[in-house]
C-alpha positions in Angstrom: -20.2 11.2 -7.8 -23.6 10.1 -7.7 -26.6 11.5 -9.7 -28.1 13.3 -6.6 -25.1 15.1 -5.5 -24.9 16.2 -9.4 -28.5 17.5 -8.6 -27.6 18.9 -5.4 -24.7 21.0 -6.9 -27.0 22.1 -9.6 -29.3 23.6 -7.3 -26.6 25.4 -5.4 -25.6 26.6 -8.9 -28.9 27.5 -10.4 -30.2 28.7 -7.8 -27.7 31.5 -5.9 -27.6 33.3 -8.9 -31.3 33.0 -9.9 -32.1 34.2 -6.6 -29.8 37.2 -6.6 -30.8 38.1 -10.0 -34.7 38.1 -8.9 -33.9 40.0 -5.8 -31.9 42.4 -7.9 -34.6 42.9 -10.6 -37.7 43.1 -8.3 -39.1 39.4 -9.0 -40.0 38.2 -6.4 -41.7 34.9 -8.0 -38.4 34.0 -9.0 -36.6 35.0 -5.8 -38.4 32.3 -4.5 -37.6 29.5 -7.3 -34.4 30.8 -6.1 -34.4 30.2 -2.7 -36.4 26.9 -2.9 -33.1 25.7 -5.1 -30.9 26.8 -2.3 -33.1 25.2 0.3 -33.1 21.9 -1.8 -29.3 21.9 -2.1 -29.6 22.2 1.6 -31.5 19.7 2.5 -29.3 17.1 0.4 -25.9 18.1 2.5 -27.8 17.5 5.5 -29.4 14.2 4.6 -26.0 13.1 3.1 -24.1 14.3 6.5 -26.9 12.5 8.5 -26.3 9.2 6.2 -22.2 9.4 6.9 -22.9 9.3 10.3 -24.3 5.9 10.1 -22.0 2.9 10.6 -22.4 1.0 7.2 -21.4 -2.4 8.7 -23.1 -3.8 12.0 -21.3 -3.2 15.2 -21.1 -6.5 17.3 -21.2 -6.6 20.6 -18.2 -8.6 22.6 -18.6 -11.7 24.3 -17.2 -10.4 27.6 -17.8 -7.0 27.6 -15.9 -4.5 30.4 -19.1 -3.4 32.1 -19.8 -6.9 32.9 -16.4 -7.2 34.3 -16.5 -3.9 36.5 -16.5 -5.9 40.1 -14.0 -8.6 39.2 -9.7 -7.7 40.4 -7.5 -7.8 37.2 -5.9 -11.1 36.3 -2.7 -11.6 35.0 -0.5 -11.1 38.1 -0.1 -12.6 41.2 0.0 -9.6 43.6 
């Protein structure tokens, strides 16, 4: 795993319980440490999910693609 998805769970881990311990206790400073943890680990699932989506090689176009062959007959057979 790589060091930022060690810091993502981290966040997640710190910073649910922080969060419900400050909300709990009446503090709401650190309710909001809390929630900015939360939002952080957030924010690094979507960025990661938004990086998978990505094609990590180049996708080449064919020589003959079939759009450009819409208006010919198939070949192959004599009919």
């Amino acid at each position: 795993m790589t060091p930022k998805t060690w810091l993502a769970v981290a966040c997640l881990l710190i910073g649910v319980p922080l969060a419900a311990w400050a909300l709990a206790d009446g503090r709401l400073l650190l309710a909001l440490v809390g929630f900015a943890l939360i939002f952080t680990f957030l924010f690094f699932v979507i960025e990661g999910m938004a990086k998978a989506g990505k094609p990590k090689h180049e996708i080449r176009r064919a020589a003959d693609a079939a759009w450009n062959m819409k208006d010919e007959p198939p070949g192959g057979g004599a009919g």
